[in-house]
N, C-alpha and C positions, 0 to 999 in steps of 0.2 A: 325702346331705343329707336328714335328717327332713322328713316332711311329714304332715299331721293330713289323714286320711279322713272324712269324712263318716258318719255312724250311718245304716241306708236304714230307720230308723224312723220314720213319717211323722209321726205323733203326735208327735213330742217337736221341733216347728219351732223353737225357741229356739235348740237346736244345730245347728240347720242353719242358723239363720240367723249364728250365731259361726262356723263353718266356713265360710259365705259371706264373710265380713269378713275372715277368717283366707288365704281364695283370693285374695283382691282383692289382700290386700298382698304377698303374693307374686307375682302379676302383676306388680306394679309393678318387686318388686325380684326376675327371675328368678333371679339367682344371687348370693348373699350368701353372704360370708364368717362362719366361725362358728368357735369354737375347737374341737379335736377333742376325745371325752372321754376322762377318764386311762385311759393305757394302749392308747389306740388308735393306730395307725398315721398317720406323716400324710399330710396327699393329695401325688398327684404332680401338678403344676401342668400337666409338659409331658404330660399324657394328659387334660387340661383336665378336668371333672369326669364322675370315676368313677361316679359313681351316679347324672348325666343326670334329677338329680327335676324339673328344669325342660318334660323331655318324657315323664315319663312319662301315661299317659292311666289316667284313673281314671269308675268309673260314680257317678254318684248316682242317690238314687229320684224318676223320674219323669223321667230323660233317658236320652237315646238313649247309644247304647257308643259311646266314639270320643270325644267331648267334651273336651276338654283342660282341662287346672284354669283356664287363663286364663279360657278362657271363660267356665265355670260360676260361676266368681267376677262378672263380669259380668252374667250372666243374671243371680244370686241378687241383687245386688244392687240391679237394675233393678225385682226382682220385690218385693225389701223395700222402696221406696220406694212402689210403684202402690199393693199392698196393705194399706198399713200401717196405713189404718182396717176392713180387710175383718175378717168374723168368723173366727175361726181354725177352726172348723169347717168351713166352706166351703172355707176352703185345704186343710184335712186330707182334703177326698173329691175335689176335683180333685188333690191328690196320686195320693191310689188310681186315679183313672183313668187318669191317665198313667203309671204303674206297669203297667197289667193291657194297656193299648197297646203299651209297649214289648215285651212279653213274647212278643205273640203275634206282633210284627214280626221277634222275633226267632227266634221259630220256624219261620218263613215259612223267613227266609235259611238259616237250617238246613236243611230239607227241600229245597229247592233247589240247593244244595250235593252235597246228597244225589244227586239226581237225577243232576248232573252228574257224578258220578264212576263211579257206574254206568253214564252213556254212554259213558265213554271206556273200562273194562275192555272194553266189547265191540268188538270189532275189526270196522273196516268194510270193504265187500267189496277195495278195494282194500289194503289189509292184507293181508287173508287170500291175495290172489293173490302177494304179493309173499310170504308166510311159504311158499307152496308150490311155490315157486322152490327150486332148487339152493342152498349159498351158493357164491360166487364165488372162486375161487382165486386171490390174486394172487402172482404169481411173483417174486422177489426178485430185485434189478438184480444186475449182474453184479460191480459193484466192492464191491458188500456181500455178495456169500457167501464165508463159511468156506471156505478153501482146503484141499486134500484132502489130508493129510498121509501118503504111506503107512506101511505098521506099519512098515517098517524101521528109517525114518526119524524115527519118532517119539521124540523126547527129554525131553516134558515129562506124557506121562500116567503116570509113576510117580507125579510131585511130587503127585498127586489122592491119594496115601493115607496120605503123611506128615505130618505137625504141620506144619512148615515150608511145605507145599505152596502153602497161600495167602495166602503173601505173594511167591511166584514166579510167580503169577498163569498157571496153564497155559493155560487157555481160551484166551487169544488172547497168549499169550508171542512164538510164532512170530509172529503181527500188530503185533507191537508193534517186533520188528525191523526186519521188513519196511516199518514207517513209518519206523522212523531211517533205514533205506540211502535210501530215497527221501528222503526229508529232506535228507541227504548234499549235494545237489543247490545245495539253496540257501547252503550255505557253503562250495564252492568257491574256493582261492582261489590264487593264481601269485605269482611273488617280487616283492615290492613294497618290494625293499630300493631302488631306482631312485628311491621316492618320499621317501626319507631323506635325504636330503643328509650328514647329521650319525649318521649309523649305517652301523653296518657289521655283516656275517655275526657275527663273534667278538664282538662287542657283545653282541649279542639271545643268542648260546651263554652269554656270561658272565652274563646274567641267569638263562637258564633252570635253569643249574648252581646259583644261588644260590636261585632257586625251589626247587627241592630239598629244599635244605638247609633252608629255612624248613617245607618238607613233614614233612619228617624230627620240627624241632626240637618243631611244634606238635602232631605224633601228626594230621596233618589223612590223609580218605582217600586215595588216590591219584586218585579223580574230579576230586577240586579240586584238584590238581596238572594234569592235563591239561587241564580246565574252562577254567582260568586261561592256561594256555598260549595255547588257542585264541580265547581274547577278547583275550590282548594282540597278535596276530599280526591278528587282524581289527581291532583299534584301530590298529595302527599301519600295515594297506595302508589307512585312511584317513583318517587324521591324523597328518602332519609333527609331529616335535616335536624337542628339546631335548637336546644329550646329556645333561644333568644330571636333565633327567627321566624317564631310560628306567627307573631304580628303582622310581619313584616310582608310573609304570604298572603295571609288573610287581606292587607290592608291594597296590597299589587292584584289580588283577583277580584277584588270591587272595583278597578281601578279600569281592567278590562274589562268586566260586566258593563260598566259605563258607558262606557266605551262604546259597547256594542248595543246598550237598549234605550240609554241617554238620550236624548237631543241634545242637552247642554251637558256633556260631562265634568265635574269636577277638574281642577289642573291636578297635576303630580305635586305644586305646593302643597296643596289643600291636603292629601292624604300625608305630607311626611307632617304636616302639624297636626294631625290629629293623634301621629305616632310620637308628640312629643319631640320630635326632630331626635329622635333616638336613632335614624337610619339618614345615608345620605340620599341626594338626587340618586347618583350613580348606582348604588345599590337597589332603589326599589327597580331604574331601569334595566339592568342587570337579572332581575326577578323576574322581571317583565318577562323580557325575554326565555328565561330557563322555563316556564309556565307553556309560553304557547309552543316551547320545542317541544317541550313533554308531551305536551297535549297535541299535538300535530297538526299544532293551528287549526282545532277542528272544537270549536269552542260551542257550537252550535246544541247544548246539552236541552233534551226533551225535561221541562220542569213539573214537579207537581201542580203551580200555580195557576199555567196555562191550560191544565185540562179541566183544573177543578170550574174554572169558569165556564167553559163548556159544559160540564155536566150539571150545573148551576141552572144555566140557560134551557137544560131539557125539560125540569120540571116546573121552568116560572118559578124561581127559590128569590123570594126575596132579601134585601142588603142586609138584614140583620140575621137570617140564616146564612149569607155564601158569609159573614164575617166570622158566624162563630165557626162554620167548615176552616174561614183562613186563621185562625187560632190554634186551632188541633194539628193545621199544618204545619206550622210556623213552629210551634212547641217542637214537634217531630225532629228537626233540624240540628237541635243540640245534643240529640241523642243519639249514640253510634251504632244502636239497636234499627235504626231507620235507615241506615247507609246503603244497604242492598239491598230494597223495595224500591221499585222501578214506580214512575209518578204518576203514571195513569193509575193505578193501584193502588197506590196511597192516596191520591184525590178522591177515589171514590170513596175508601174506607173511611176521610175524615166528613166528604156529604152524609155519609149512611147516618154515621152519627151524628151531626148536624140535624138532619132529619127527622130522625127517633125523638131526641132530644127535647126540640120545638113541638114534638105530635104530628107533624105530617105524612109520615108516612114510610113506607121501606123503599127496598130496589125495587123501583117498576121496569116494565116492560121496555119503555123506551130507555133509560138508563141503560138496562142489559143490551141494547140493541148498538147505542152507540160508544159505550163504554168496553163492551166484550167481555166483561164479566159479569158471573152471577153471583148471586147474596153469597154462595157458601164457599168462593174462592176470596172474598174477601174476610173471612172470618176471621184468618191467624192474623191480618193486620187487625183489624179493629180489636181483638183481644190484647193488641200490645197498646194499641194507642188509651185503652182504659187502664191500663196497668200504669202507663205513663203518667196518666194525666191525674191518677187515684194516688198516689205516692206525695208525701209533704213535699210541698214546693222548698226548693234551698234559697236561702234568704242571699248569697250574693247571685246566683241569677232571676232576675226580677226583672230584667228591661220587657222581656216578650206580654206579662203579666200585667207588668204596669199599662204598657201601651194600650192592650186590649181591654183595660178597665177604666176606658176613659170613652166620654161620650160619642165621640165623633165614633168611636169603632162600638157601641151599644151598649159598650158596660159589659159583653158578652164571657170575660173572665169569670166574673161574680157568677156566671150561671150556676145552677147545682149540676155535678156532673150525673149522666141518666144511669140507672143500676143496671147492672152487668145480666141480670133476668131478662130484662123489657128488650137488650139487641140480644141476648140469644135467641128469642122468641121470634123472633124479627128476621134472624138469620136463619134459621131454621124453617121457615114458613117458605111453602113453596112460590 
């Protein structure tokens, strides 16, 4: 907002006193609307006024710094009324002298000022005792230091020299698992098919198979395939529902998995037509919603997918080993015998057998080291996942089979599965 400065030439009182008149009415009306001029910008209302002319403080000649226009406007006006038969000469030299007042007052507070800062550059004696002190070492608690990776076992200081390196985040890669498996912890969870009345095992298999398929159709990662698995397994140990609506779950927790692991997620179209528009908008939003109440908006679930790729990376496991690993897991899924295996545990049990399997090898050292399991804690998984994968496949779930029996993922279905001898022997070997 413009505003008219005062001239501090004493001699010319006419204009000071139209600048006094000119303050007054501004007083009055501190903040007045004005049109902006062409081409200028217009104001922003909600930053209320940008240019605050209402507080800025301005000097005149013959008053102190600090004054506010209100006031001077006041003053000058008080002063053109008292004086308005005085000679204008008289005004003119009581100008000058409270001109040559303020000056020296104000050199005063300068000097002053002065003084004061120069006291403080020098440091007093209790200063100086404290600056010829030691400084102090404090030693860092124990649940915050860097844990001590040895060279052997080191698998992430290559990633420091490549392009790619820093988005694998090596510094604390290893800390960041070690926060999932603890994590692990809080989404434990036991068959809570007891709490269904209206569902059955081959129910939830018949969704997960179909989950798949939707994985498949939408190119979505295989994160949000497992994501979603484990938020409708956690929605449904605790909320009873509908056989009509077990879809309808399945197709709302891919919907958030996307959500969360996507770049481009799917719309809420795209999943009610792949439900056959059997459900409305309103309904899967509705679903939406009841899912993350349940879940405590804490969707953040440790996958098996994510570790097995780590434990991949520790022994150089090449794409057609970590595939057939991701078949054994992905199988696991349909089955409610896998529901309460935690997924660092089952990642491992499906490498071990990946491993066996191809001939390379058992749990080595470094596996135990950043996995935290040994060979014989994972034995009652891997005796289930042979049991699993040894039983005649059922002819209407076939998506996970088919998929894996196609080139791009090695053909790795068709493998022979390894005899039950060869990983006892494996697991048992110290």
């Amino acid at each position: 907002m413009p505003f008219t400065r005062a001239k501090s030439t004493a001699s010319k009182t006419s204009k000071l006193s139209a600048a006094a008149t000119e303050n007054q009415e501004e007083a009055s009306h501190v903040k007045r609307s004005s049109s902006p001029p062409h081409g200028a910008p217009k104001k922003r209302t909600a930053f209320i006024d940008i240019t605050n002319a209402h507080k800025v403080q301005i000097s005149l000649p013959g008053r102190k710094k600090g004054i506010t226009k209100t006031t001077v406007g006041k003053k000058s006006s008080s002063t053109l009324v008292q004086s308005k038969n005085q000679a204008n000469l008289k005004k003119s030299s009581s100008v000058s002298s409270e001109e040559s007042t303020a000056e020296n007052e104000r050199i005063n507070v300068e000097e002053d000022k002065r003084k004061e800062e120069l006291q403080r550059e020098e440091p007093t004696p209790a200063e100086e005792l404290l600056d010829a002190l030691p400084p102090v070492v404090k030693e860092v608690p124990a649940h915050l230091r860097r844990q001590h990776i040895p060279e052997e076992f080191d698998i992430d200081s290559e990633n420091f020299e490549n392009s790619e390196g820093f988005y694998l985040c090596p510094e604390y890669a290893k800390d960041v698992f070690d926060y999932l498996k603890k994590r692990e912890e809080k989404f434990v969870l036991s068959n809570y098919m007891h709490k269904q009345p209206n569902l059955s095992p081959e129910m939830r298999a018949i969704l997960i198979d179909w989950l798949v398929e939707v994985q498949e159709n939408f190119e979505l990662c295989h994160e949000t395939l497992y994501m979603a698995v484990k938020m409708t397994d956690h929605y449904l140990s605790e909320t009873p529902i509908q056989r009509q609506m077990l879809q309808l779950v399945g197709s709302t927790t891919m919907l958030i998995a996307s959500k969360f692991e996507e770049r481009c997620p799917p719309a809420v179209e795209d999943f009610l037509y792949i439900c056959d528009d059997a459900y409305k908008r309103e309904e899967l939003i509705d679903m939406e919603a009841s899912i993350l109440q349940a879940l405590s908006f804490d969707i953040n679930i440790p996958i098996p997918y994510r570790f097995l790729r780590r434990y991949a990376r520790c022994v150089s496991a090449k794409m057609d080993t970590l595939t057939l690993a991701r078949f054994y897991c992905e199988m696991s899924l349909m089955e409610m015998d896998f529901v309460s295996e935690r997924g660092s545990l089952l990642a491992s049990a499906c490498l071990l057998m990946a491993l066996v399997t191809k001939d390379l090898g058992g749990w080595s050292p470094i596996l135990q080291f950043h996995s935290g399991y040994q060979a014989s804690d994972l034995m009652p998984c891997v005796r289930k996942l042979h049991s699993m994968l040894l039983a005649p496949p059922d002819d209407k779930l076939k998506t996970i089979r088919n998929k894996y029996s196609h080139k791009v993922f090695f053909e790795v279905a068709s493998l022979p599965l390894v005899d039950i001898d060869v990983l006892e022997k494996v697991l048992a070997s110290p």
